[in-house]
C-alpha positions in Angstrom: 56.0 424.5 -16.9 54.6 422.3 -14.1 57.6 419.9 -13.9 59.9 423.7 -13.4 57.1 425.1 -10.7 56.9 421.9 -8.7 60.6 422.1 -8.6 60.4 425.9 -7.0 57.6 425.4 -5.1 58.2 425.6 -1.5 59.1 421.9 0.8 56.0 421.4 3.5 57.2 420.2 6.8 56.7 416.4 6.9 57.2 414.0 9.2 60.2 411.8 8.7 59.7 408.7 6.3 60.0 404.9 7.2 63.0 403.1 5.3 61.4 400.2 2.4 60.1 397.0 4.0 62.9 394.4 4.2 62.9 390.6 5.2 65.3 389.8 7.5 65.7 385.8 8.9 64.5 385.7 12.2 67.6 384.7 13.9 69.1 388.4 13.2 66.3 389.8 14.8 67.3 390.9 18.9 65.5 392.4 21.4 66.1 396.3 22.0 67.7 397.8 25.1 65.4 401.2 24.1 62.1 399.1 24.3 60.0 401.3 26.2 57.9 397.9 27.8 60.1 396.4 30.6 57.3 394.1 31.4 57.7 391.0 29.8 54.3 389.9 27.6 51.7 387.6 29.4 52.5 384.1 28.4 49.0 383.8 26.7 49.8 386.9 25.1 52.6 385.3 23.4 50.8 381.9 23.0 47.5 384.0 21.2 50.1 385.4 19.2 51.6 383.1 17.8 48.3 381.1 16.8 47.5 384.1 14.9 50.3 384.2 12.6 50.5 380.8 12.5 47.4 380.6 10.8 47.9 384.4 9.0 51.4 385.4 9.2 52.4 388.7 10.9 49.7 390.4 9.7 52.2 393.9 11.3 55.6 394.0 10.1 58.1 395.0 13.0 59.7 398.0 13.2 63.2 397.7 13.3 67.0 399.9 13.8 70.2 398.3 12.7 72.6 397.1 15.5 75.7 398.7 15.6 78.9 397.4 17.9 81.0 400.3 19.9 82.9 402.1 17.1 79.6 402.4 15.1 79.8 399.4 12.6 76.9 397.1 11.8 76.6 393.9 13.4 74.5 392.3 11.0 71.8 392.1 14.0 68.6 394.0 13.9 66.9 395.5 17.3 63.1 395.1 17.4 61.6 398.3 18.7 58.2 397.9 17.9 56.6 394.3 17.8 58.8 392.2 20.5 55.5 390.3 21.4 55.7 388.8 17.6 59.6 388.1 17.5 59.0 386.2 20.5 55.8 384.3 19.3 57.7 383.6 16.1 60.3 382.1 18.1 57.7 379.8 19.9 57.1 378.9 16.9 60.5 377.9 16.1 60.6 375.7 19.5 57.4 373.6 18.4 59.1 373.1 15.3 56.8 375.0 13.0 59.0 377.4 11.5 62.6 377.3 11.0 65.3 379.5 13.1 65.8 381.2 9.8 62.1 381.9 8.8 61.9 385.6 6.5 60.3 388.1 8.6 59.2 391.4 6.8 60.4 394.3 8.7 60.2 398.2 8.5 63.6 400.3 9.4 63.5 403.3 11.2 66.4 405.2 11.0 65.0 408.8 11.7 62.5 408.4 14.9 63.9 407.6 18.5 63.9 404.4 19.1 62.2 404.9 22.4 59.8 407.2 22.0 58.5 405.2 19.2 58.2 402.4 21.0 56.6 404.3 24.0 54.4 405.5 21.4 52.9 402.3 19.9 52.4 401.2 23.7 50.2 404.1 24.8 48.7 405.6 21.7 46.1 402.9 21.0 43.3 401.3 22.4 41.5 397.6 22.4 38.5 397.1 20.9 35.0 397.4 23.1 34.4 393.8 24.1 30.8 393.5 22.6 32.9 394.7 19.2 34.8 391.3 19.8 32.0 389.2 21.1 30.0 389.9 17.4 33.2 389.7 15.6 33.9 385.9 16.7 30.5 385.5 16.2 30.8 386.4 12.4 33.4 384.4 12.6 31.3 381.5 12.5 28.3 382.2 11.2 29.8 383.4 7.9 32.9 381.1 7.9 31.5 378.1 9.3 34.4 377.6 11.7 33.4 376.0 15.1 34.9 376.8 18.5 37.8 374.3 18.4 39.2 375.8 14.7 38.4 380.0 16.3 40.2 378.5 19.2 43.5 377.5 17.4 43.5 380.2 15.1 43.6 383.3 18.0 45.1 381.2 20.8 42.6 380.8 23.3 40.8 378.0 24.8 37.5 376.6 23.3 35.7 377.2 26.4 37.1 380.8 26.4 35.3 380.6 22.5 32.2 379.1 23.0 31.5 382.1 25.8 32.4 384.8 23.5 30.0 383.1 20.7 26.9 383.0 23.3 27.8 386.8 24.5 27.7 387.3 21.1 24.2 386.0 20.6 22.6 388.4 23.3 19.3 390.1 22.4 20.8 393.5 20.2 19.1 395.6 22.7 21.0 393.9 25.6 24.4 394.4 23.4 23.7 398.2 22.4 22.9 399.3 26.6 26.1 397.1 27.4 27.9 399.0 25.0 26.4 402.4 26.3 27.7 401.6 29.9 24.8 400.7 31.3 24.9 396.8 31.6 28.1 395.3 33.3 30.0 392.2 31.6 28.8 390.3 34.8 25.2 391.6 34.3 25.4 390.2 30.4 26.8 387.0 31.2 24.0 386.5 33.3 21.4 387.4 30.5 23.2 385.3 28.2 22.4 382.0 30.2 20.1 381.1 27.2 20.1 382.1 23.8 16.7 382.6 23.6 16.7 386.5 22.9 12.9 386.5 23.6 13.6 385.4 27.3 16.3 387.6 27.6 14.4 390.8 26.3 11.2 389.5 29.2 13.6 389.5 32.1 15.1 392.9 30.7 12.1 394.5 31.0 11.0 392.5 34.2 14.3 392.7 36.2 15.4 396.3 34.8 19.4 397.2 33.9 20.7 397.4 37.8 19.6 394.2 38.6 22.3 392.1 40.0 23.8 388.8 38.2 22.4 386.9 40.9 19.1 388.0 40.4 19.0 387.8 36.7 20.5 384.7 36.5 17.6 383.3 39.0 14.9 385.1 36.5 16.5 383.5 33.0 16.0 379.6 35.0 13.2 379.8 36.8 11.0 376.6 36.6 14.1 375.2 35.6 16.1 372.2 37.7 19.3 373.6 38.9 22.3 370.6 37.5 23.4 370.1 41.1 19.9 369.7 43.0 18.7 366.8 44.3 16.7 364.9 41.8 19.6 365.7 39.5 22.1 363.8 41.4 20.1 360.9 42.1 19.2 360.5 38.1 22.6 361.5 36.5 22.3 363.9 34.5 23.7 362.2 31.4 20.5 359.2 31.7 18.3 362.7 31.7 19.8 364.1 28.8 19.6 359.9 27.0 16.2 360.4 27.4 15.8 363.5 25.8 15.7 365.9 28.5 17.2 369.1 27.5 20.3 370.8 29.8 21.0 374.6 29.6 24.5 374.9 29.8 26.4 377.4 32.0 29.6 378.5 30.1 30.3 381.0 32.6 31.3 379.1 36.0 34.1 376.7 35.9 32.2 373.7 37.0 30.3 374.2 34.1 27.1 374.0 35.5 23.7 374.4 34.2 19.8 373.6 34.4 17.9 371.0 33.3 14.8 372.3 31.7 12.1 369.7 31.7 11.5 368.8 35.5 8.2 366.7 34.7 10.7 364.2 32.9 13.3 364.4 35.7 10.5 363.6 38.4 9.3 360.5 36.5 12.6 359.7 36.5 13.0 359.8 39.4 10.2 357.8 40.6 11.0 355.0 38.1 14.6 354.8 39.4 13.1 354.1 43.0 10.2 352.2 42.0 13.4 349.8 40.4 14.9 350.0 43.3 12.2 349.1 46.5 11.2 346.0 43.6 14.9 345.0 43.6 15.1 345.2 47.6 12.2 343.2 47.8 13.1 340.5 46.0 16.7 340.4 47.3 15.9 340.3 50.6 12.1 339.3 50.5 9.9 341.7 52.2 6.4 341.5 51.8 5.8 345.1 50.1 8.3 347.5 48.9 7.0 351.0 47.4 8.5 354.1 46.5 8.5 357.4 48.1 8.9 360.6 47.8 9.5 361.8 51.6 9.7 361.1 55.0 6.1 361.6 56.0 5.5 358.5 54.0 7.5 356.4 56.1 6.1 357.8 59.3 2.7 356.4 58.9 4.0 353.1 59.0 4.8 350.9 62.2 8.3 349.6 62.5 9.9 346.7 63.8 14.1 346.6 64.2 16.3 343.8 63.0 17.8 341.6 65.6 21.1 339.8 66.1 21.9 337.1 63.9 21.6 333.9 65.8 25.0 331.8 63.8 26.6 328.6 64.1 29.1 327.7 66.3 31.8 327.2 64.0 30.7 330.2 62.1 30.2 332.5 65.3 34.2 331.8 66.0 35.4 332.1 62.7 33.9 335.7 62.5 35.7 337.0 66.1 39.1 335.0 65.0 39.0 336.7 61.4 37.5 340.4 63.6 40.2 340.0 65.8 42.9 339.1 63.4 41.5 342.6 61.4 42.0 344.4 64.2 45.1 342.8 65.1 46.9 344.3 61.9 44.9 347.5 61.8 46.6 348.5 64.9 49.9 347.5 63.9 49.8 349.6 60.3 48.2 352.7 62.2 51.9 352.3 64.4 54.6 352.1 61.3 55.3 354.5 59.2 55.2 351.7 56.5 52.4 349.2 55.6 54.0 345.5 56.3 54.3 343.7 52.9 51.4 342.0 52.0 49.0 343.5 55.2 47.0 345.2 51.9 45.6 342.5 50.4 45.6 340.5 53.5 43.0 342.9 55.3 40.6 343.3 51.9 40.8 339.0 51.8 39.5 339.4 56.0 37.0 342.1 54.9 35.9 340.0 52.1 35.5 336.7 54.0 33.6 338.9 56.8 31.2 340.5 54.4 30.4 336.7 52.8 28.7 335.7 56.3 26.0 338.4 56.2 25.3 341.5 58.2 25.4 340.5 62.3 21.5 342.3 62.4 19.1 341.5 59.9 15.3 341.1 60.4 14.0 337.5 60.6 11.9 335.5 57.8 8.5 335.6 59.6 8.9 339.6 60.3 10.0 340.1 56.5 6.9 338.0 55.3 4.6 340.9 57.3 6.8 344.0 56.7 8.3 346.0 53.8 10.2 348.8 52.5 9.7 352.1 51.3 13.1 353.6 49.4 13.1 358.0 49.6 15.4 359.7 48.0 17.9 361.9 50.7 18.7 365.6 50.9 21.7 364.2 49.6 20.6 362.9 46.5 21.0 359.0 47.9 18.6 356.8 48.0 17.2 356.0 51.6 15.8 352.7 52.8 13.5 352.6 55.1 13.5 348.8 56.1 10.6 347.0 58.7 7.8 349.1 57.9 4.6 347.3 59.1 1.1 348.8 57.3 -2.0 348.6 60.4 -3.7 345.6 59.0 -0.4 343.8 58.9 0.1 344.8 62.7 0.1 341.9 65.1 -1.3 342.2 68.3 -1.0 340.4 72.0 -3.2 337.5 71.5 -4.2 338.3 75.6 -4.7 341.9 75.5 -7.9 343.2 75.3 -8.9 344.6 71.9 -10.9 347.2 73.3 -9.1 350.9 73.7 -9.6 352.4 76.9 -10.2 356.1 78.0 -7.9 358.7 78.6 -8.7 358.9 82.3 -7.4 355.1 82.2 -4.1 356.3 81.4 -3.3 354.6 78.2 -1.4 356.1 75.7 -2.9 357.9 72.5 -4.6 355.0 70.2 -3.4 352.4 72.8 -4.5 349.6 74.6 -5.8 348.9 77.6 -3.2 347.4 80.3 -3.6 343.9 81.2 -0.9 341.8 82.9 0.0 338.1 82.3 -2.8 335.7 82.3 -1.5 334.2 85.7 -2.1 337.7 87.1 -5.3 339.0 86.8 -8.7 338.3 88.8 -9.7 335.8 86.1 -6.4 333.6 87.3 -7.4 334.1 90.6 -11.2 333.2 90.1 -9.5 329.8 88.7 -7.3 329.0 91.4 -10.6 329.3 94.1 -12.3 326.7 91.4 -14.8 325.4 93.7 -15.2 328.7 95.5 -17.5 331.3 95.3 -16.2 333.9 93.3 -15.3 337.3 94.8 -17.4 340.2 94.4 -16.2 343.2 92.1 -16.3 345.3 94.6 -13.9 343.4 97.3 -11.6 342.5 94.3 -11.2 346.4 93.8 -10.7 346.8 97.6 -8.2 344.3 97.9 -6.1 345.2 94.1 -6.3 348.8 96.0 -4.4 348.2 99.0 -2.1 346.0 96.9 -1.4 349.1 94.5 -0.3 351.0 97.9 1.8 348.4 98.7 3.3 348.2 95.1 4.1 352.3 95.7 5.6 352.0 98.8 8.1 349.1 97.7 9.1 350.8 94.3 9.7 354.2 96.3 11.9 352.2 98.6 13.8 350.6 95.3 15.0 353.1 93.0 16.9 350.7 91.0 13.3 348.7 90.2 11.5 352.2 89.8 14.0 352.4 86.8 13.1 349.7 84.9 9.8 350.0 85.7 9.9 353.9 84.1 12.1 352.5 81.3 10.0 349.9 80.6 6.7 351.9 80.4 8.5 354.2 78.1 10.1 351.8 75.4 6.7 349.8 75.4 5.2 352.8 74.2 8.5 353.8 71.8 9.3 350.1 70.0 5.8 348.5 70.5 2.8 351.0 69.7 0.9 348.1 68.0 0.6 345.8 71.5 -0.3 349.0 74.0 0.8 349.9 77.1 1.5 346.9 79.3 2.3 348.6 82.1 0.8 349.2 85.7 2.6 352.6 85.7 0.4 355.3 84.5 3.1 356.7 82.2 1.7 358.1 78.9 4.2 359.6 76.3 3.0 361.1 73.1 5.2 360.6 70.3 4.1 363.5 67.7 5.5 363.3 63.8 7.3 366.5 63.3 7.8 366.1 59.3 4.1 367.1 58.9 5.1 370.2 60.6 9.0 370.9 59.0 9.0 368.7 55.9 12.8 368.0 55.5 13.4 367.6 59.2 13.6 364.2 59.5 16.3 364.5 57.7 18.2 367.4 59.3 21.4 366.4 60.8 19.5 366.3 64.4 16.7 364.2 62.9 19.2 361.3 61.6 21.0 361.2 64.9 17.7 360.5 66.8 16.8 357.7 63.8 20.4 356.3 64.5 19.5 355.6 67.9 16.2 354.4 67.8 17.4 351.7 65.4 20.5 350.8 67.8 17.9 350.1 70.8 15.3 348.1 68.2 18.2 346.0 67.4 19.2 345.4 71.1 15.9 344.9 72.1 13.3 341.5 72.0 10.8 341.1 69.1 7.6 340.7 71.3 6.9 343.0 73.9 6.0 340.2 76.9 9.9 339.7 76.5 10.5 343.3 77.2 10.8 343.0 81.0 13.2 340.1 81.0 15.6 342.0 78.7 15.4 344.9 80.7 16.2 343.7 84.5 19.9 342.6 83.3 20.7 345.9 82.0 23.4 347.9 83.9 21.7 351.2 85.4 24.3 353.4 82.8 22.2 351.1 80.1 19.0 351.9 81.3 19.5 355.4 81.7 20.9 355.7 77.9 17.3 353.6 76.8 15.4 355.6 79.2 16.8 358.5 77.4 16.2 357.6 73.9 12.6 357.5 74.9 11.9 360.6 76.6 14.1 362.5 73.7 11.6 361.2 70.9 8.9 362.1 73.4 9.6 366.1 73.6 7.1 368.8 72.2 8.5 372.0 72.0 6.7 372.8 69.6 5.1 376.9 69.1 1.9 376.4 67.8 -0.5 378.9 67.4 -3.7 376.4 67.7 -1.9 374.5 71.2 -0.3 377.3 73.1 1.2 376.1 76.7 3.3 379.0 77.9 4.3 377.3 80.5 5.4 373.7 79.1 7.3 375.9 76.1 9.0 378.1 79.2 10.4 374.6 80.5 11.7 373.7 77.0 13.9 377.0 77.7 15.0 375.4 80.9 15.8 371.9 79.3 17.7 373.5 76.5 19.9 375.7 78.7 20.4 372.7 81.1 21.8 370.5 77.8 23.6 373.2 76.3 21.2 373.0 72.8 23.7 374.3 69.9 21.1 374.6 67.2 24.0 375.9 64.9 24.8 372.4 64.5 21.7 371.1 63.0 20.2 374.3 61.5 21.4 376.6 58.9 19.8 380.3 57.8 18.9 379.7 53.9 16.5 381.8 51.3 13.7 379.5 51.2 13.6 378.3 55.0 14.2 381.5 56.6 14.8 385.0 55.0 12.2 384.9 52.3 9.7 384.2 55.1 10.9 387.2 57.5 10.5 390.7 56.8 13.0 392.8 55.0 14.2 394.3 58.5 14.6 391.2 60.0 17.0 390.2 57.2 18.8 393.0 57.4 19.0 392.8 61.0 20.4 389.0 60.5 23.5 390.3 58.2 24.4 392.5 60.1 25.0 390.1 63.2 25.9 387.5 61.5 28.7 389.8 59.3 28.9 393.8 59.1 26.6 396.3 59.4 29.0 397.7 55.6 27.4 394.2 54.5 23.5 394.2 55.9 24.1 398.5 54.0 25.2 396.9 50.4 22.0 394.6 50.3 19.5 397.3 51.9 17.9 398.4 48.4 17.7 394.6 46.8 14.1 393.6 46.2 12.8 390.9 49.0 13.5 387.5 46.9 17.4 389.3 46.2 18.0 390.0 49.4 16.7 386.6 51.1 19.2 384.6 48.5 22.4 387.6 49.0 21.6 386.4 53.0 21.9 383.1 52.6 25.3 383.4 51.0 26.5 385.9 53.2 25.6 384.7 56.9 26.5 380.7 55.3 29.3 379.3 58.0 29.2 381.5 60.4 26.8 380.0 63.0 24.1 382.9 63.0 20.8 381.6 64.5 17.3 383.9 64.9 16.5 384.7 68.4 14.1 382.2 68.8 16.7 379.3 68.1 19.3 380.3 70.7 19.5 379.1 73.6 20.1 381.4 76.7 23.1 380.6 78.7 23.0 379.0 82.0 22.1 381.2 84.9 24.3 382.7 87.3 23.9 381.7 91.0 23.3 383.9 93.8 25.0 384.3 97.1 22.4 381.6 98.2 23.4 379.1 95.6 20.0 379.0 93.7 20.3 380.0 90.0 18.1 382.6 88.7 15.3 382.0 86.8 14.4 380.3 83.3 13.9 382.7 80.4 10.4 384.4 80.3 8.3 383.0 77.6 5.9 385.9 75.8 1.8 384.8 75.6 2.8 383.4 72.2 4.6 381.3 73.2 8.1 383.0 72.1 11.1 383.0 74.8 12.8 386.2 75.1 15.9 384.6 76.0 18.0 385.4 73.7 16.7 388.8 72.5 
C-alpha cells in the first residue's frame, strides 16, 4: 500500500539534479568560453589558492559540462564553469612540480543548468566573511593548533607578516572586536588599538579617546611615555644593544618599516649616557685633552670658553709631499669628472692618495700645551650622532694676559660684559713713559690726562681720515671680544658687543640648521686666527679689506639680539631687526620648520587652523576643525610639512618700494610688545 501510493502520488517541482561526482585528470580539464568572470584571478588569489589545497586538497569540487566539437561529439575535454581559480592553482601546482599534469580532480557535471548563469551565479550570490570573523579564526588557528605564523602562512598563501597582523587584530580587547564588528570602529581605528596586546590598555584608551578618535590619535594614546624606534636616543644606541640589554620594543606590524616603541626610556637614557661617557674617555686619551665629559645638550658646552685649533706647522719634506700627492688628487679627479669612463686603475690610485693624505694628520689640530688646559664635551645631535665639542676651557683653567690688569672696570669705562679693563703694551702706557724720564720728576695725573686727551683727538682725526685703519681697528675690537673673552678688551675703541647664549632661551637651536652654519664659521676664523690675543693686531693688518669685512662680519652676526622678551622690551632696537632682516633678505623657511611640539600645541586652536589653511586649503584647515587641541597640533605638522609656511612673526616683510624722490618707505611698525606687524 505505501510502495502503490508513493507511486500515484503527485511529482513536486524540483530543481534539476547535479550529475554523480567524477574524477577527471587534470589535463582534460579547459577553461569555459561561458565563464561569466572575464577578469582574470589576482595572482595572490591563485597563489593563496593553491597553498590551500596543497595543504587540504580542493576542499570544493568544480563544476563541470562535457566539451563537445561542432557536430556535437565529445571531445574527451571537460569545461570548468564553476571553480577556474582552482584549475588554475592546481596547475601552479603542476609548474612547481608538486603534483603531476595528470593529478585526479573530483568534479561535479552539470548537464541541466546554463552554463553561464551558473557561473554568474556562484560569482554574485555569496559573500566574504566579516574580517574580525577571520582575524579570530587565524587566531584559533594557533592557539588551539599550535601552528605559528610561518606554518598559517604556507597553509592559506599569504605572507607571515600579513599573519602575524591578523593574529594581533585578533587579540583585540572583545569589546573593541564586537563595536568593530557593529560598524562603529574602522579597520584603521583597530589597527591602531591593537598596537599592544595588552587588552587592559586598549579598553583605558577606549574609554579615554572614545570610538571617533582618529588612528593618529589613538596610536599616540596606546605609546605614550614610550620612545618612538626612530627618535633620537634610539638611533644613537641601536636598538638591537637596547633590546641585549633587556629593554623591551613594542612592535608595529602595521607600517612597512616595521616600526615600533621602545618601552623603558630610563634604560635607554642610561644608555645613552654610558655610550658617551665611552666616548669623551676614548677622545681623551686619543688625542689627550685634559678633561672630556659627557653631555646631554648644547647649553653645556656654552658655559665653557673655547679656543680653535691652528694650522699644523709640518716639515719641509712633509709640507711638499702633501701639495704633490693634493695636486696629483686633484689632477685625476678632474680628469674622471671629464670621461665618460674611469681610466684603468684611477680607483685604487686615488683611495692609495687619500690614504697616504689621511696618514699625515689633520692640517688644524690644537697644540699640546692648549690640549694639556682644555677638553671635550661629546652631545648627542638632533640627528642621533654624536657631537664633539673640542677646546673647551673651564674659568679656573682660563689663562690670562700676564700685563693686564686683573681688576674689572665699570661699564661707563666701556669694557665689555665681565671683561677687563683696556691696557696697551707695556712700552705704551704712562708707567713706560715715567721710566723713560728716569731721573725726572714724574708728571702729575692731572697733565698726563691733559696731554693722553689731546692725543685721543688726534688719534680720531687720523683714523676718520683712514678708513682702511678704522677697519681693522673695528675688526679688531670685535674679534677680541669674539675669540678671546678670557684676556678683555684690548682695545682703545670703545666698542662693546654682547654676545648672549640663545640655547637657554630655544633649547635645540644651537643646533638648527642656522645655528650650525654660524658654529662653522666661528671655527673657520679660530683656526685662521693667532692663539694669544697681543698677536691679534699683527695678523689682522695683512688681511685683504674683502677678509676683514667677512671677519668683521662673523662678529657682528654672533653679536645680534633680536630677541622679544617680555622682561627687556626695546621697541625700537626690535623695529631695526625688521630693517636688517628685510635689507638681508632673512628666509626663516630655511632654518625653521612648523611642528606639534614647537609651535601648534603652544598656539590657540584658531591660530592653527588659521596656519592650514595658508599653508594648504581652507577644505584642509575644515577636516581638522573638530580634532581636540593635541590632534590638531600633530594633523598640522603633517599637513603644512614642506611647504615653507612661517607664523607672521617669522616673515620677513619685503623690501620697500621707493618713491618719486628715491627714498624707500619706512621699516615695518613694531607693536608695544615688541611684535612687528610686517607681515600680518
Amino acid at each position: 500500500m505505501t510502495s502503490q501510493s508513493t507511486q500515484t502520488a503527485p511529482t513536486p517541482v524540483t530543481a534539476p539534479e547535479l550529475a554523480a561526482t567524477i574524477i577527471v585528470p587534470l589535463n582534460r580539464l579547459k577553461a569555459s568560453p561561458r565563464n561569466a568572470r572575464k577578469v582574470k584571478h589576482s595572482a595572490a588569489m591563485i597563489e593563496a589558492l593553491a597553498a590551500s589545497i596543497k595543504a587540504k586538497g580542493v576542499l570544493q569540487p568544480p563544476v563541470v559540462e562535457v566539451e563537445r566539437d561542432g557536430a556535437g561529439a565529445p571531445t574527451g575535454g571537460w569545461l570548468v564553469t564553476i571553480g577556474e581559480g582552482r584549475r588554475q592553482a592546481l596547475r601552479l601546482l603542476v609548474k612547481r612540480k608538486a603534483i603531476k599534469r595528470t593529478h585526479p580532480v573530483r568534479v561535479i557535471v552539470d548537464a541541466d543548468n546554463d552554463a553561464h548563469e551558473i557561473s554568474l551565479d556562484e560569482n554574485i550570490t555569496r559573500e566574504s566573511m566579516h574580517p574580525a570573523d577571520q582575524f579570530e579564526a587565524f587566531k584559533r588557528l594557533a592557539d588551539e593548533k599550535g601552528y605559528g605564523p610561518e606554518e598559517i602562512a604556507a597553509r592559506f598563501g599569504v605572507t607571515a607578516s600579513v599573519v602575524r597582523q591578523r593574529l594581533r587584530l585578533g587579540a583585540a580587547a572583545p569589546e573593541l572586536m564586537q563595536t568593530y564588528r557593529d560598524g562603529t570602529l574602522t579597520l584603521d581605528q583597530l589597527t591602531a588599538f591593537c598596537l599592544s596586546e595588552d587588552q587592559t590598555r586598549q579598553r583605558q584608551v577606549f574609554d579615554q579617546c572614545g570610538p571617533y578618535a582618529p588612528p593618529y590619535a589613538i596610536r599616540r594614546a596606546m605609546t605614550e611615555a614610550k620612545v618612538r624606534a626612530d627618535d633620537r636616543r634610539a638611533r644613537f644606541v641601536g636598538v638591537e644593544a637596547y633590546a641585549e640589554a633587556g629593554g623591551s620594543i613594542l612592535r608595529d606590524l602595521f607600517t612597512e618599516d616595521g616600526g615600533g616603541w621602545l618601552e623603558d626610556p630610563g634604560l635607554l637614557d642610561r644608555l645613552v649616557g654610558d655610550k658617551l661617557a665611552g666616548l669623551a674617555e676614548a677622545v681623551r686619551l686619543s688625542e689627550g685633552w685634559k678633561w672630556a665629559e659627557a653631555g646631554s645638550d648644547y647649553p653645556e658646552a656654552s658655559r665653557f670658553g673655547r679656543v680653535y685649533p691652528v694650522e699644523v706647522v709640518r716639515a719641509e719634506a712633509d709640507a711638499e709631499r702633501i701639495a704633490a700627492l693634493s695636486e696629483e688628487y686633484d689632477r685625476l679627479v678632474s680628469g674622471t669628472d671629464a670621461a665618460e669612463a674611469l681610466p684603468p686603475g684611477a680607483d685604487a690610485r686615488l683611495a692609495e692618495i687619500d690614504k697616504a693624505l689621511q696618514a699625515f694628520g689633520p692640517g688644524l689640530d690644537y697644540p699640546a700645551e692648549v690640549k694639556a688646559r682644555a677638553g671635550v664635551i661629546v652631545l648627542l645631535g638632533h640627528d642621533g650622532q654624536a657631537r664633539y665639542e673640542r677646546g673647551l676651557v673651564r674659568p679656573e683653567d682660563a689663562v690670562g694676559d700676564p700685563t693686564s690688569d686683573p681688576e674689572v672696570p665699570d661699564e661707563e669705562d666701556g669694557a665689555g660684559e665681565g671683561a677687563s679693563a683696556f691696557h696697551g703694551d707695556t712700552d705704551e702706557t704712562p708707567g713706560a713713559a715715567d721710566a723713560a724720564d728716569e731721573g725726572r720728576a714724574p708728571l702729575s695725573d692731572r697733565l698726563v690726562l691733559d696731554l693722553t686727551t689731546h692725543r685721543t683727538m688726534g688719534l680720531r682725526d687720523a683714523v676718520q681720515a683712514a678708513p682702511d685703519m678704522a677697519l681693522i681697528v673695528v675688526v679688531h675690537a670685535l674679534a677680541l671680544q669674539v675669540f678671546y673673552p678670557a684676556w678683555g678688551v684690548w682695545t682703545p675703541l670703545q666698542l662693546r658687543l654682547s654676545v648672549a647664549g640663545l640655547e637657554r632661551l630655544a633649547p635645540g637651536v644651537s643646533d638648527s640648521p642656522a645655528g650650525r652654519r654660524v658654529a662653522d664659521r666661528l671655527e673657520r676664523w679660530g683656526a685662521r686666527l693667532p692663539r694669544e690675543a697681543r698677536d691679534l693686531w699683527a695678523a689682522l693688518t695683512p688681511l685683504p679689506p674683502s677678509d676683514l669685512l667677512d671677519l668683521m662680519a662673523c662678529c657682528a652676526g654672533v653679536g645680534l639680539y633680536a630677541v622679544c622678551d617680555p622682561h627687556d622690551r626695546k621697541p625700537e632696537a626690535l623695529a631695526q631687526a625688521e630693517r636688517l632682516a628685510t635689507a638681508v633678505g632673512l628666509d626663516m623657511a630655511g632654518t625653521w620648520t612648523a611642528t606639534a611640539s614647537g609651535y601648534f600645541s603652544r598656539v590657540s586652536k584658531a591660530r592653527v587652523l588659521e596656519a592650514v589653511a595658508e599653508a594648504t586649503t581652507p577644505e584642509e584647515a575644515g577636516r581638522i576643525a573638530g580634532f581636540k587641541k593635541g590632534d590638531m597640533a600633530e594633523a598640522a605638522e603633517r599637513l603644512v610639512e614642506g611647504r615653507g609656511w612661517l607664523p607672521p612673526l617669522l616673515r620677513t616683510a619685503p623690501p620697500p618700494e621707493e618713491d618719486e624722490g628715491g627714498e624707500g618707505g619706512a621699516a615695518a611698525p613694531v607693536t608695544e610688545d615688541g611684535y612687528s606687524f610686517a607681515a600680518e
